[in-house]
C-alpha positions as a LaTeX table, in Angstrom:
\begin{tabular}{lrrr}
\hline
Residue & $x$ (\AA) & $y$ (\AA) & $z$ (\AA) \\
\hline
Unk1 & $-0.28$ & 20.14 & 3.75 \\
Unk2 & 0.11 & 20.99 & 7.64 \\
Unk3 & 2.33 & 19.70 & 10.00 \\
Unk4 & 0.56 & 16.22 & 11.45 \\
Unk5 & 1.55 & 13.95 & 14.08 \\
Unk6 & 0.86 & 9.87 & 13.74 \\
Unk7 & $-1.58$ & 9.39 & 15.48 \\
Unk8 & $-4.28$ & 6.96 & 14.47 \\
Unk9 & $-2.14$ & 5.60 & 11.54 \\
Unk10 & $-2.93$ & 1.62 & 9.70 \\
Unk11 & $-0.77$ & $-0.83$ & 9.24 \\
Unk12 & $-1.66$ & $-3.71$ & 6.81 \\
Unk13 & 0.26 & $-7.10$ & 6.07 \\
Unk14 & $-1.20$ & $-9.36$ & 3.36 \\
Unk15 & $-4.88$ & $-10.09$ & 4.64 \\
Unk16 & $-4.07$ & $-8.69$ & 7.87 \\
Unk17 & $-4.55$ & $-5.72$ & 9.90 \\
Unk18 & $-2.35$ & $-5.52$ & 12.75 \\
Unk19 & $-3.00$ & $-1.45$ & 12.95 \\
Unk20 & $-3.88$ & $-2.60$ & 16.93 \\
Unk21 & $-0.61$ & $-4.88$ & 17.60 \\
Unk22 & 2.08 & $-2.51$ & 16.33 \\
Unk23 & 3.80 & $-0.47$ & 18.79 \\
Unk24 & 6.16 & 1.68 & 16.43 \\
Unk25 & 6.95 & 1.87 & 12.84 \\
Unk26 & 10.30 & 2.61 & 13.64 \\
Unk27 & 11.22 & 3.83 & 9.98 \\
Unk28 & 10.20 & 3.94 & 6.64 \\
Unk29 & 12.95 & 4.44 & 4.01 \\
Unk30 & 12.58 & 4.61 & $-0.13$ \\
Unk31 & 16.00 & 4.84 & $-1.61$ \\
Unk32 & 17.57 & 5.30 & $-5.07$ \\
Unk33 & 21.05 & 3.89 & $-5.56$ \\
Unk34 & 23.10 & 5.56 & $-7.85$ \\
Unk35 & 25.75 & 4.43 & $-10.87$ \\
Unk36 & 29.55 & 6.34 & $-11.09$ \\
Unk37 & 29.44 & 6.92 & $-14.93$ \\
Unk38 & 32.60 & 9.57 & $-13.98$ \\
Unk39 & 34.65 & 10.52 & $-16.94$ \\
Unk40 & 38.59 & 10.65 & $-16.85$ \\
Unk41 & 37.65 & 14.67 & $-18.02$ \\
Unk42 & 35.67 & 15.46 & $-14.39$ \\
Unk43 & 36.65 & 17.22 & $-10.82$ \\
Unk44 & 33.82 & 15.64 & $-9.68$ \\
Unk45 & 32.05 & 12.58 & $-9.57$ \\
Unk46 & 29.58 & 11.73 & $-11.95$ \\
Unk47 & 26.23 & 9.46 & $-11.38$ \\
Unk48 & 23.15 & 8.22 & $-12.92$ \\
Unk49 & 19.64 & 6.87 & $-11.34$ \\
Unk50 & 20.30 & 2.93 & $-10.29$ \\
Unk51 & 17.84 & 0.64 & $-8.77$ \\
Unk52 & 14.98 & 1.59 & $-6.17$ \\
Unk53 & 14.69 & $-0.13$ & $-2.83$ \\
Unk54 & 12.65 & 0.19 & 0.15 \\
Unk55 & 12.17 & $-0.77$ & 3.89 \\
Unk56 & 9.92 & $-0.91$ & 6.32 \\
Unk57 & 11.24 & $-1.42$ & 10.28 \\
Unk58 & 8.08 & $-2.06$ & 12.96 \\
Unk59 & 8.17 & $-3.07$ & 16.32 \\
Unk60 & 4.95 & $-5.38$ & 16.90 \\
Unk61 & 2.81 & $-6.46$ & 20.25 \\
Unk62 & 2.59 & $-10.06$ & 21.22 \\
Unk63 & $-0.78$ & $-10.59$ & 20.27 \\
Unk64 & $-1.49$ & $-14.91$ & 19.66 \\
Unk65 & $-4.95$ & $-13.95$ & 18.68 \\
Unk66 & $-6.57$ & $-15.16$ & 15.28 \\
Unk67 & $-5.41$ & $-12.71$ & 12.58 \\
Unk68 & $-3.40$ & $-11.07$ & 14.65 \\
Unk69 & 0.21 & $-9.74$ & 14.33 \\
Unk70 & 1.70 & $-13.20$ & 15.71 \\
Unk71 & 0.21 & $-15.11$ & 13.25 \\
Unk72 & 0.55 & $-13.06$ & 10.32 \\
Unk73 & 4.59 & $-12.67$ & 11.04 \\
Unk74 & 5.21 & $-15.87$ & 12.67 \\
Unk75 & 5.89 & $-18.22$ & 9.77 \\
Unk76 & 8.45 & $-15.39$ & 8.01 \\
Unk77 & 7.71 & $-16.31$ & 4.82 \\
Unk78 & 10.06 & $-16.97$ & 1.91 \\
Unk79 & 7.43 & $-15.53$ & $-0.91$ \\
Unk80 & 6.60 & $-12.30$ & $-1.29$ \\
Unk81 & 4.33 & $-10.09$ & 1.17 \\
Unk82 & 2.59 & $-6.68$ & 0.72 \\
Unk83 & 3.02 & $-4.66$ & 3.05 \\
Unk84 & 0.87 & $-0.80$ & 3.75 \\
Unk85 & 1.10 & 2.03 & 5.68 \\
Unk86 & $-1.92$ & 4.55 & 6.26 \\
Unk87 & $-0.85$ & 7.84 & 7.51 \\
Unk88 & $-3.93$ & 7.92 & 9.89 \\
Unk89 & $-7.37$ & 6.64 & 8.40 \\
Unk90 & $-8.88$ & 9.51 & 5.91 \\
Unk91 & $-9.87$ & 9.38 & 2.35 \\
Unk92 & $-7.01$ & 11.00 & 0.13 \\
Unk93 & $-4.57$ & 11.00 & 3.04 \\
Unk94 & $-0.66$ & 9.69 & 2.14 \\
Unk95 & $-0.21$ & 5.75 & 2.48 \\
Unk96 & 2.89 & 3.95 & 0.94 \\
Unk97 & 2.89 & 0.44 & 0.02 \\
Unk98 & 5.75 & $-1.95$ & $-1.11$ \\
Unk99 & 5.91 & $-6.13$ & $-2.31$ \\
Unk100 & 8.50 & $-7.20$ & 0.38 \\
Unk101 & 10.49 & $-9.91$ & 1.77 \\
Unk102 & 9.99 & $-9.92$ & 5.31 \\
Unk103 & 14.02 & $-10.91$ & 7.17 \\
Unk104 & 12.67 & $-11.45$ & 10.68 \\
Unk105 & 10.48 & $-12.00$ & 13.31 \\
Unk106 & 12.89 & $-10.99$ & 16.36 \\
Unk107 & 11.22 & $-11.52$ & 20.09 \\
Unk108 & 12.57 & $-9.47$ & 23.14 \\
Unk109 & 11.50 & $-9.47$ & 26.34 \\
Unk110 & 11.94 & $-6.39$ & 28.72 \\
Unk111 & 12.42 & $-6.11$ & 32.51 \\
Unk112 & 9.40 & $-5.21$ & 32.86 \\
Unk113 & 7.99 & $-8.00$ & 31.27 \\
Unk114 & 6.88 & $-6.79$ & 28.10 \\
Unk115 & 7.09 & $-8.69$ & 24.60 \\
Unk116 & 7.80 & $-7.11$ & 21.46 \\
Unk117 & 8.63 & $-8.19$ & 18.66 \\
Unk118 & 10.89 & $-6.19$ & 15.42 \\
Unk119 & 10.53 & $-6.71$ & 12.08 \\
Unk120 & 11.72 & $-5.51$ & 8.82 \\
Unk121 & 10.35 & $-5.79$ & 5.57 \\
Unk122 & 12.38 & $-5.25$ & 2.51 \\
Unk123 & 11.37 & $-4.23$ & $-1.33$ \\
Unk124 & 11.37 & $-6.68$ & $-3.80$ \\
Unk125 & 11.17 & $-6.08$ & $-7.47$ \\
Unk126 & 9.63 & $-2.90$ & $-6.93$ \\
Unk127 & 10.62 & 0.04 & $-4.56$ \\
Unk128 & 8.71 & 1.77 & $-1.58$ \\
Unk129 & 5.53 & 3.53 & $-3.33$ \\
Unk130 & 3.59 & 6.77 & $-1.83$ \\
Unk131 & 0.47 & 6.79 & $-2.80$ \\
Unk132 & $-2.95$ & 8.31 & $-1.46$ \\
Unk133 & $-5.79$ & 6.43 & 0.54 \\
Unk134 & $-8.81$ & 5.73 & $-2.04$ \\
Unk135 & $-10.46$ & 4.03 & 1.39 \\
Unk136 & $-10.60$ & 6.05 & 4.75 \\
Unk137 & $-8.52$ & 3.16 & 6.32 \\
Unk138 & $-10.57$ & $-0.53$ & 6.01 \\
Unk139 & $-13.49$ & 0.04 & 3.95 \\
Unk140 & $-16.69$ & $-2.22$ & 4.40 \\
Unk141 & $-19.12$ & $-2.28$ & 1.44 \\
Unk142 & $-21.93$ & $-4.99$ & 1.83 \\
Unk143 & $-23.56$ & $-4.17$ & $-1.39$ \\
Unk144 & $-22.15$ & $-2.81$ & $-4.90$ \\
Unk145 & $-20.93$ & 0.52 & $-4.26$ \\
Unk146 & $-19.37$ & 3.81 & $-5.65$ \\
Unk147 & $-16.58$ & 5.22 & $-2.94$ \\
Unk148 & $-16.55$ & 9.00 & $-3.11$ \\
Unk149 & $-13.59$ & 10.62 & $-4.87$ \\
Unk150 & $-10.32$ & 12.44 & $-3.97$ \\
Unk151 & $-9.50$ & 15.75 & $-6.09$ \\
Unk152 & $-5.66$ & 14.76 & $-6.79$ \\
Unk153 & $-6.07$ & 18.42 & $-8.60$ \\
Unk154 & $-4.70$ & 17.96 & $-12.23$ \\
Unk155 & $-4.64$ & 15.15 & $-14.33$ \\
Unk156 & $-1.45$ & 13.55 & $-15.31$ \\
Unk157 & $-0.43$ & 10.94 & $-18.20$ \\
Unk158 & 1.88 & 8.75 & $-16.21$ \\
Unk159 & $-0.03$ & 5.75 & $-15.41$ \\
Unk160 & $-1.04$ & 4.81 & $-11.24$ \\
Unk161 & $-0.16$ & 1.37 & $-9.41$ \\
Unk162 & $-2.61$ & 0.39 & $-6.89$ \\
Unk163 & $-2.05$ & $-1.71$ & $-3.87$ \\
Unk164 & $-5.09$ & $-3.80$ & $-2.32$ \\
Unk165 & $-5.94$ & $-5.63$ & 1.12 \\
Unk166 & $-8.43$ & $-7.62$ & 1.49 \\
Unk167 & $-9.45$ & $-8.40$ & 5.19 \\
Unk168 & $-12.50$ & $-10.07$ & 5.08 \\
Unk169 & $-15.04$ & $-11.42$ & 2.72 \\
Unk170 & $-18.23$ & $-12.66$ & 2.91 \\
Unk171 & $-20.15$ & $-14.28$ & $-0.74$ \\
Unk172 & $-19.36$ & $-15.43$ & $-4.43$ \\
Unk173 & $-16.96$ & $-12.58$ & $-5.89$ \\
Unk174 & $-16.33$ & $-8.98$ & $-5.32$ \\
Unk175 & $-14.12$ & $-6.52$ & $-8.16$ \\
Unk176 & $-13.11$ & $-3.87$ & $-6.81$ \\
Unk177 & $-12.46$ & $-1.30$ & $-9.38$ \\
Unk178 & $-10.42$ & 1.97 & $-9.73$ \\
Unk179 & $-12.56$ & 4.81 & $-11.88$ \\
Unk180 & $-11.42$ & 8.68 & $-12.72$ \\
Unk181 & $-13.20$ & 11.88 & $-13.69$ \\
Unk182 & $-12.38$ & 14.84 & $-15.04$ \\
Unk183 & $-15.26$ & 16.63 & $-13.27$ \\
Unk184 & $-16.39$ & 14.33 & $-10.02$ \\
Unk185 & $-19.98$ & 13.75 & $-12.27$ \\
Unk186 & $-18.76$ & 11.36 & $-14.91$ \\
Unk187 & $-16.42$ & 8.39 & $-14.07$ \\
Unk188 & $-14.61$ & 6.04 & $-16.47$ \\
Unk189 & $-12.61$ & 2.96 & $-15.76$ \\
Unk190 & $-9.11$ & 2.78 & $-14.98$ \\
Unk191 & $-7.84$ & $-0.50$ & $-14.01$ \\
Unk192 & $-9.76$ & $-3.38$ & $-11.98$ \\
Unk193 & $-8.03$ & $-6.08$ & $-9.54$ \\
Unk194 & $-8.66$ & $-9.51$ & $-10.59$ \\
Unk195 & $-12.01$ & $-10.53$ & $-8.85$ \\
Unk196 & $-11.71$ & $-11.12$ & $-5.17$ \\
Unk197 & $-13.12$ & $-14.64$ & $-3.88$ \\
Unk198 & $-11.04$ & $-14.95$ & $-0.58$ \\
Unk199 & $-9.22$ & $-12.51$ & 1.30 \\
Unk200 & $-5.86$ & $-11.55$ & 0.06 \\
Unk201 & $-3.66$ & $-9.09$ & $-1.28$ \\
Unk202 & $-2.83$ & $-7.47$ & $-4.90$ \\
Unk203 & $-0.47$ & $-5.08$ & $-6.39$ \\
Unk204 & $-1.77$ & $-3.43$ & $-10.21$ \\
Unk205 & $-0.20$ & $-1.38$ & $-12.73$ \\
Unk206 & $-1.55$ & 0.66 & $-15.45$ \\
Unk207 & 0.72 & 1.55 & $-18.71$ \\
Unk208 & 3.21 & 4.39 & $-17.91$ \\
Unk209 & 1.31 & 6.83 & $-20.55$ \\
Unk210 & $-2.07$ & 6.10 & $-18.98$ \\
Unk211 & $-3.88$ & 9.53 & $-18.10$ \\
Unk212 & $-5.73$ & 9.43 & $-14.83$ \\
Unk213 & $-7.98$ & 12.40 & $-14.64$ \\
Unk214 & $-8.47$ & 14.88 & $-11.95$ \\
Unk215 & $-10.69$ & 13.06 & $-9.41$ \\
Unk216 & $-10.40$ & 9.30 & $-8.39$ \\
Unk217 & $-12.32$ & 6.79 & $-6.62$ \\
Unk218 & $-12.90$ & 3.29 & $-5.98$ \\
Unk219 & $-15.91$ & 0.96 & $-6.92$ \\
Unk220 & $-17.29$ & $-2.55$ & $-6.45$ \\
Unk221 & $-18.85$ & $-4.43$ & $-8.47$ \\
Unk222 & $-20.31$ & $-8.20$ & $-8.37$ \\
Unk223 & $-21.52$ & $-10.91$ & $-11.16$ \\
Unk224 & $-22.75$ & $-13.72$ & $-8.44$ \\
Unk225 & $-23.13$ & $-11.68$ & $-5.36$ \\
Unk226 & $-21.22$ & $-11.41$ & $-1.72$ \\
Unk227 & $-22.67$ & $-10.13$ & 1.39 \\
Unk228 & $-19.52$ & $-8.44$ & 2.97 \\
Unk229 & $-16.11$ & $-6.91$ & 2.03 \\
Unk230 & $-13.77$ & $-5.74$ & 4.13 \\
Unk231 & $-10.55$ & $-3.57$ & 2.58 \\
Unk232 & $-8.11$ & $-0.97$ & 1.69 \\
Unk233 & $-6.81$ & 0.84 & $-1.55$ \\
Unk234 & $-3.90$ & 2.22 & $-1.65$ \\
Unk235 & $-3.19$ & 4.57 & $-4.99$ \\
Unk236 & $-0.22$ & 5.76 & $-6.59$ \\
Unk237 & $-0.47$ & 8.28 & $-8.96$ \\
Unk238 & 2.85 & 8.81 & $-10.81$ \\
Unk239 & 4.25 & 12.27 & $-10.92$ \\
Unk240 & 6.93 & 12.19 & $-13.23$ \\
Unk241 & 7.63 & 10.51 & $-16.95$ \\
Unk242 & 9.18 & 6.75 & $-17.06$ \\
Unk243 & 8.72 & 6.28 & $-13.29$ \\
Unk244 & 11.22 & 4.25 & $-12.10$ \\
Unk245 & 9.44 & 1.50 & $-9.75$ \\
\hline
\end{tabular}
């Protein structure tokens, strides 16, 4: 992959996108601690994989508007929120997502007059994930649809989580759905979120021996019928055996 800048990146919390009221993401960090298991017999220090954690820091606009940044941050929350990150808006570009606790909502106001606010968002049972966009930023489907595919160019046996937004809905229920193909003609389910009825957030997991084949995409699929969906997919596809999340 080139060399990119950040411009015209996402930024989802929970039901929300605040891609318009953020002003930095002032750093993204996905960290492995590690264990001394150092021997009396060793020169050196010895260590072993610990836990994973992750962190999100973003400075925010003050923006009071409804479903806005203000309101989604304002209440700091003591359950869990998801939070996303969509390196621009293009099918199959990088995104990471992490289940966080978010610490603050900190106000400051410059000389100028400006407001800003900083928050950060730490991991919580699972670490920071990078993943790959399955929707080109927020997605509308107003009908039953089949997203086009990303060529993630092999398949691998390592099972996928799967982070999803929700923004807006409109009708009865909407699944949204996560297929694979080994040839971009014939696709096979993978793992489905439980049906959407409101807008919200989830987090999946397939087993960590689950093959995902070569190309990828994202369906919906209705039993009573909905009129609009709003939303993003965020997919990762793990790279490596036992992933550690």
């Amino acid at each position: 992959m080139a060399k990119t800048e950040g411009l015209g990146s996402n930024f989802y919390i929970n039901q929300f996108n605040v891609s318009g009221d953020i002003a930095a993401v002032d750093s993204i960090n996905a960290s492995i601690g590690t264990i001394d298991v150092t021997g009396i017999d060793k020169y050196a220090m010895e260590r072993v994989a610990g836990l994973n954690s992750g962190q999100i820091d973003f400075t925010t606009h003050f923006n009071t508007s409804a479903g806005a940044s203000f309101a989604a941050l304002q209440g700091i929350p003591t359950t869990d929120v998801q939070v996303t990150y969509f390196h621009k808006t293009a099918l199959g570009n990088a995104a990471c997502s992490m289940i966080a606790k978010q610490l603050n909502h900190d106000g400051t106001r410059a000389a100028d007059g400006g407001q800003n606010f900083s928050v950060s968002a730490v991991s919580n049972a699972y670490g920071l994930e990078w993943g790959r966009q399955l929707t080109a930023g927020v997605r509308t489907d107003t009908a039953a649809t089949n997203g086009t595919a990303i060529d993630t160019t092999a398949s691998i046996s390592f099972g996928a989580q799967a982070y999803l937004h929700v923004f807006a809905f409109t009708g009865t229920d909407v699944t949204v759905t996560i297929q694979d193909s080994p040839d971009n003609v014939t696709f096979t389910n993978v793992v489905s979120f439980t049906a959407t009825t409101a807008v919200g957030k989830q987090r999946i997991a397939t087993s960590t021996t689950e093959t995902l084949e070569r190309y990828v995409r994202v369906k919906t699929t209705t039993s009573a019928g909905f009129t609009s969906v709003s939303f993003a997919v965020n997919l990762v596809k793990n790279k490596i055996a036992a992933a550690q999340f």
